[in-house]
Kinemage of the C-alpha trace (Angstrom):
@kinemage 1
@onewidth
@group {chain A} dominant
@subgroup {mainchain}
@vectorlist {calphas} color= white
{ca unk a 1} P 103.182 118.169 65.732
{ca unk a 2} L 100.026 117.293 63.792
{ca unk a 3} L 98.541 114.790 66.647
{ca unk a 4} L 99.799 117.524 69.476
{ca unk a 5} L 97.485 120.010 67.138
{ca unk a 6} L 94.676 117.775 67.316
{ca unk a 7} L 94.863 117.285 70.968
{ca unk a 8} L 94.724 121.217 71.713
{ca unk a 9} L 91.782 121.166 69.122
{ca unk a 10} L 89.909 118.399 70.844
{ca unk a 11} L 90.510 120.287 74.478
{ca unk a 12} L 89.368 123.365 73.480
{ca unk a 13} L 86.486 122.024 71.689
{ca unk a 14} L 85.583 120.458 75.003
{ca unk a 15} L 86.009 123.678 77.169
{ca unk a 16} L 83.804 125.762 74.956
{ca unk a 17} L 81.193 123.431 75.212
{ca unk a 18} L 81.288 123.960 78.977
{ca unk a 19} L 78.475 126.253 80.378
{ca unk a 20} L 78.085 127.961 83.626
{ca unk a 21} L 75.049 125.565 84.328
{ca unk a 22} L 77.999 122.050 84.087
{ca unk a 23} L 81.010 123.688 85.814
{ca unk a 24} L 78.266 125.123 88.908
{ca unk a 25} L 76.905 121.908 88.945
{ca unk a 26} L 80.465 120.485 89.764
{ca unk a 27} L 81.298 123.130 92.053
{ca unk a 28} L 78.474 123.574 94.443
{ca unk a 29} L 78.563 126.732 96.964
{ca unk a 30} L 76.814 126.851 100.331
{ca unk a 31} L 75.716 129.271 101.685
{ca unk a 32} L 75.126 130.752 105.189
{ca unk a 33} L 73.949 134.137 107.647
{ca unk a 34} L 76.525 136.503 108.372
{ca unk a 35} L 76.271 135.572 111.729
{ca unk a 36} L 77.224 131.913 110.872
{ca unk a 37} L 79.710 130.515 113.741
{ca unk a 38} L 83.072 129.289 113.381
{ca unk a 39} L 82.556 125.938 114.021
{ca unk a 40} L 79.108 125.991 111.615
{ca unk a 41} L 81.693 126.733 108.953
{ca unk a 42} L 83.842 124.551 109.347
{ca unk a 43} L 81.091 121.906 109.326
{ca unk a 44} L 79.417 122.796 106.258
{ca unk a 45} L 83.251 122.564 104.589
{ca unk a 46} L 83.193 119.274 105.774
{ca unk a 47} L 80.075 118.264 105.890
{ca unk a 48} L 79.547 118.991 102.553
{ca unk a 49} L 83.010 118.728 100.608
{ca unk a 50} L 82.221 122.312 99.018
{ca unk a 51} L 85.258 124.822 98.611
{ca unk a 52} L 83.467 127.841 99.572
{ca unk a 53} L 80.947 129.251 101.426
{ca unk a 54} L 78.722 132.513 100.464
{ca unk a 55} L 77.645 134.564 103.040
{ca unk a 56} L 74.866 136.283 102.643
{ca unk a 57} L 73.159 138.968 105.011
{ca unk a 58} L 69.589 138.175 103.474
{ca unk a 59} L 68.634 134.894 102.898
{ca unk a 60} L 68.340 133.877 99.359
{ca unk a 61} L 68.878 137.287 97.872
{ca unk a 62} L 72.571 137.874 97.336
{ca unk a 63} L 75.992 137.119 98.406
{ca unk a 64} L 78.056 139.457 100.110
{ca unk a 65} L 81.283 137.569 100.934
{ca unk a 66} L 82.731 134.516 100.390
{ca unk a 67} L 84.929 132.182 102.298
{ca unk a 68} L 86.756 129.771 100.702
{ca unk a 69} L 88.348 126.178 102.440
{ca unk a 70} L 92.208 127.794 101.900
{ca unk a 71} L 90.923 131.329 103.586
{ca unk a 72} L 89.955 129.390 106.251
{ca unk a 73} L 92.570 127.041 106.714
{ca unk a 74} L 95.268 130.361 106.990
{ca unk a 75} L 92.933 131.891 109.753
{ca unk a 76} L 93.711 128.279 111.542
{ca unk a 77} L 97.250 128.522 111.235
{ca unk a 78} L 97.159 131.800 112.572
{ca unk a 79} L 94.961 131.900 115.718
{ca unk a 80} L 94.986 127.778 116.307
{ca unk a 81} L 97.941 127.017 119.049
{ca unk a 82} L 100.706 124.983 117.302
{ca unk a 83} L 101.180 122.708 120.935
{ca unk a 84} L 97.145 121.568 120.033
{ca unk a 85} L 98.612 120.719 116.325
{ca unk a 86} L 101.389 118.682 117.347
{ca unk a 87} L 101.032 115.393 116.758
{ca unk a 88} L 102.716 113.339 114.059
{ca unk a 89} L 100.687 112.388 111.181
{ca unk a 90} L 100.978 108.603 111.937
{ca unk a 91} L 99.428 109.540 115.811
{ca unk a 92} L 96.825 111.871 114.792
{ca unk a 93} L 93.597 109.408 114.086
{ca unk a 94} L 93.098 110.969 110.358
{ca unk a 95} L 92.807 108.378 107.844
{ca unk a 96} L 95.011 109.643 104.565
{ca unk a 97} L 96.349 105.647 104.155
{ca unk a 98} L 93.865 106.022 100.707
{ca unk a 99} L 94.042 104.757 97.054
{ca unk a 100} L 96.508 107.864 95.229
{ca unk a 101} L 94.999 108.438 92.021
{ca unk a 102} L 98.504 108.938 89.816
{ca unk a 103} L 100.002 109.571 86.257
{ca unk a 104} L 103.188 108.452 84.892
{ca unk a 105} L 105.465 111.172 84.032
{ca unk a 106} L 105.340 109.773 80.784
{ca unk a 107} L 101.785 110.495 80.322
{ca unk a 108} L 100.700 113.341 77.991
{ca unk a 109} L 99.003 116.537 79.286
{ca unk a 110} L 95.933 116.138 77.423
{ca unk a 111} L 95.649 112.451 78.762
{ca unk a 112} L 95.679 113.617 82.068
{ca unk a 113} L 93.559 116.436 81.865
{ca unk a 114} L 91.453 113.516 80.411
{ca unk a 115} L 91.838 111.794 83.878
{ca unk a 116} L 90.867 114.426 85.938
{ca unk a 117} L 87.454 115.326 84.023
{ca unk a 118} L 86.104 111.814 83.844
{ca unk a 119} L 86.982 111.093 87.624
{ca unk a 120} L 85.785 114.347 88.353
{ca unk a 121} L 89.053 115.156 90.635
{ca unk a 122} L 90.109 118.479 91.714
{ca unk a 123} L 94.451 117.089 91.180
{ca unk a 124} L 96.331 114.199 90.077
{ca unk a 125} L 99.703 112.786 91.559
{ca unk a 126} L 102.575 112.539 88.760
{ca unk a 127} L 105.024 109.669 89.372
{ca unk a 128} L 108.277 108.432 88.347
{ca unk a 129} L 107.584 105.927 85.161
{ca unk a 130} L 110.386 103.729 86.345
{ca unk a 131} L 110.580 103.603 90.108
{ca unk a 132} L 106.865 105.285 91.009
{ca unk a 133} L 108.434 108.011 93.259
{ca unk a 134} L 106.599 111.509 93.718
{ca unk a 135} L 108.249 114.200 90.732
{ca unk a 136} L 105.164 116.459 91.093
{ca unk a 137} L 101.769 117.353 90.959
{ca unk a 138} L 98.904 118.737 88.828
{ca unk a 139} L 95.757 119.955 89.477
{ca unk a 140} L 92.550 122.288 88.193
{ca unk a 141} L 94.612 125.509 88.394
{ca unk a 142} L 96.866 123.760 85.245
{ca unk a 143} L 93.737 123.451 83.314
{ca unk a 144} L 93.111 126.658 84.258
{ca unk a 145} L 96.395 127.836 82.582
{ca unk a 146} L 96.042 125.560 79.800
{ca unk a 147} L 92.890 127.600 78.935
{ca unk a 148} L 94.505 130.403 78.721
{ca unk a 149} L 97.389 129.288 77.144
{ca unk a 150} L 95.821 129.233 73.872
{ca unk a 151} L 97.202 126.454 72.682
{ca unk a 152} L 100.600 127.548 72.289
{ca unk a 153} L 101.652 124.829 73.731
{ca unk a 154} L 101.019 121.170 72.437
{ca unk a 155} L 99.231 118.701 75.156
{ca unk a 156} L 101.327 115.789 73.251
{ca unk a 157} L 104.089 117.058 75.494
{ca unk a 158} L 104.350 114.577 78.625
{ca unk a 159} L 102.236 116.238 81.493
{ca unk a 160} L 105.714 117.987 83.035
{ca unk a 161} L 107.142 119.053 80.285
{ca unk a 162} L 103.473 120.451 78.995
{ca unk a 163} L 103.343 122.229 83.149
{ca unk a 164} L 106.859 123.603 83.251
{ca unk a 165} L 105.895 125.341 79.660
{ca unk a 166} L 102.338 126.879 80.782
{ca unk a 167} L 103.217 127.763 84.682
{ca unk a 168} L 106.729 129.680 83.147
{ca unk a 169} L 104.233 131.593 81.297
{ca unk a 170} L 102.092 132.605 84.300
{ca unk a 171} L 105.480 133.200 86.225
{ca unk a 172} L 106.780 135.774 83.636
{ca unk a 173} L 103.748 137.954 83.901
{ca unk a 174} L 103.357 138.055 87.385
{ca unk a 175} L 106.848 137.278 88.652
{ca unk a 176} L 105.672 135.338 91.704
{ca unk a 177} L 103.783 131.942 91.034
{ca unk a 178} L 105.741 128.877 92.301
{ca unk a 179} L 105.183 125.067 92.313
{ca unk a 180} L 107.314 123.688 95.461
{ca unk a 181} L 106.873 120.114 97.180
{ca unk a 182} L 104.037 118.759 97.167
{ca unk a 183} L 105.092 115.673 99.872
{ca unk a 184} L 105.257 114.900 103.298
{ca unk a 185} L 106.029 112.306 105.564
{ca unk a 186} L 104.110 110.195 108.644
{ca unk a 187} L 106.338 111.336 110.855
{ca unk a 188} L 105.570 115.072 110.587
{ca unk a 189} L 103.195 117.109 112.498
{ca unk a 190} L 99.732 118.548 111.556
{ca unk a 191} L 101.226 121.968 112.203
{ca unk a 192} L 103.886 121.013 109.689
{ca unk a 193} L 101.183 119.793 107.242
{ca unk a 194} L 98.790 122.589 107.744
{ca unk a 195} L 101.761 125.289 107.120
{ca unk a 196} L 102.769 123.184 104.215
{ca unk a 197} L 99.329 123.693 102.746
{ca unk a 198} L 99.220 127.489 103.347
{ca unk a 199} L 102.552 128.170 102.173
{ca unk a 200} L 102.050 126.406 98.799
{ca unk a 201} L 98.270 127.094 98.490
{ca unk a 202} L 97.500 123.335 97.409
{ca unk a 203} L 94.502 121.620 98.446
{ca unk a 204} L 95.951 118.867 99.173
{ca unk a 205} L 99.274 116.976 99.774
{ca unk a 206} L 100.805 113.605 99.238
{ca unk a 207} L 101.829 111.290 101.977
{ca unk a 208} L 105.301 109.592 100.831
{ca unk a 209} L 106.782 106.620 102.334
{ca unk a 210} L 111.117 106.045 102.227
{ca unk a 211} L 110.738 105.705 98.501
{ca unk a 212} L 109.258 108.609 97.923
{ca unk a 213} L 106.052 106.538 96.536
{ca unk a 214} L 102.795 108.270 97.408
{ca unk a 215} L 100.666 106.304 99.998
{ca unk a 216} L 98.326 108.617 100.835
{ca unk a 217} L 96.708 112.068 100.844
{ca unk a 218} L 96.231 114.768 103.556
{ca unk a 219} L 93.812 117.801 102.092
{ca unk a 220} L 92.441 120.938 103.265
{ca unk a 221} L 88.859 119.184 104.331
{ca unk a 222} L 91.180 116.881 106.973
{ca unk a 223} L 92.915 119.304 108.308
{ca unk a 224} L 89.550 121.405 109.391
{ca unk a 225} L 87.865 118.285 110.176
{ca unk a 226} L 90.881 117.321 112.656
{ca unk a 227} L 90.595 120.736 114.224
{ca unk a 228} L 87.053 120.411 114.532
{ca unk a 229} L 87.152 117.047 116.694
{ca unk a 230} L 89.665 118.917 118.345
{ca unk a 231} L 87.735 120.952 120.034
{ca unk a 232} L 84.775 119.065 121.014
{ca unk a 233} L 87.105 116.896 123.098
């Protein structure tokens, strides 16, 4: 109880030290005319990593909208033709066979909240301890919640047991928040993948192999840059 207490007290120690300056520094936003194209937005995404674009109608002087990488990604899945998104995974020329940056189950919340700042990464994959399979996922929206959880819960708690706690509290005041799968295989289509994304709201998925074992990673950025070479062809 005591070390969980010190944990909480050494995380929120480090988020009030955080200033708008440090976290806007880490987030950049581009920005762009209102009568920015399509495909010039979906460039700058890419281009540029960033997960949203202002749009301003004056240069330099304010922002009227925004558009963010998962806005954009739903106005794909709606108006982009499923036949030009279906190829498998394995056929499709994107290259999510990449290093998965993973937890142990085992690991405590506050270590892998630990993780994430120092590598600077938006989620984390959490594995099976004993066999290395896929059991879940966390990512900046859990640090998010941890925030406001006010440490009511201790980070000592192994990183699920610390997520089921803080996302059952976001679920009983707004009744609707869920964390489904997180996986998907080589074999299944971009559609599939992009759909998978826009249903769950991630940023990102895991690739699994038989085992369930991570082996890659297929995020928002790929799936715009895909549709992007797409159609210049």
């Amino acid at each position: 109880e005591e070390k969980g207490s010190q944990y909480n007290t050494v995380f929120e120690d480090k988020v009030g030290k955080y200033t708008i300056t440090y976290l806007a520094s880490r987030n950049p936003i581009h920005s762009g005319p209102a009568s920015i194209p399509l495909k010039e937005i979906c460039e700058t995404f890419v281009k540029n990593n960033c997960r949203q674009l202002a749009i301003c109608k004056t240069k330099g002087v304010h922002c009227d909208h925004m558009i963010s990488r998962s806005a954009l990604v739903r106005f794909m899945s709606i108006h982009t033709p499923m036949e030009e998104l279906s190829e498998k995974l394995s056929d499709s020329g994107l290259n999510y066979l990449k290093s998965v940056v993973s937890v142990k189950d085992s690991t405590t919340a506050f270590e892998t909240f630990e993780l994430m700042d120092s590598k600077r990464l938006y989620g984390v994959a959490v594995v099976d301890q004993d066999d290395g399979s896929l059991v879940g996922y966390t990512s900046a929206k859990d640090v998010w919640l941890a925030a406001m959880d006010n440490s009511k819960t201790s980070m000592e708690l192994d990183v699920m047991s610390y997520l089921a706690a803080v996302r059952q509290l976001r679920i009983e005041k707004d009744g609707k928040t869920r964390h489904p799968a997180c996986r998907v295989k080589e074999d299944d289509t971009i559609s599939h993948i992009l759909h998978v994304l826009v249903k769950t709201r991630y940023h990102r998925v895991f690739v699994v192999d038989k085992e369930q074992k991570p082996i890659g990673v297929v995020s928002i950025t790929d799936i715009i840059n895909f549709t992007l070479e797409k159609s210049e062809k």
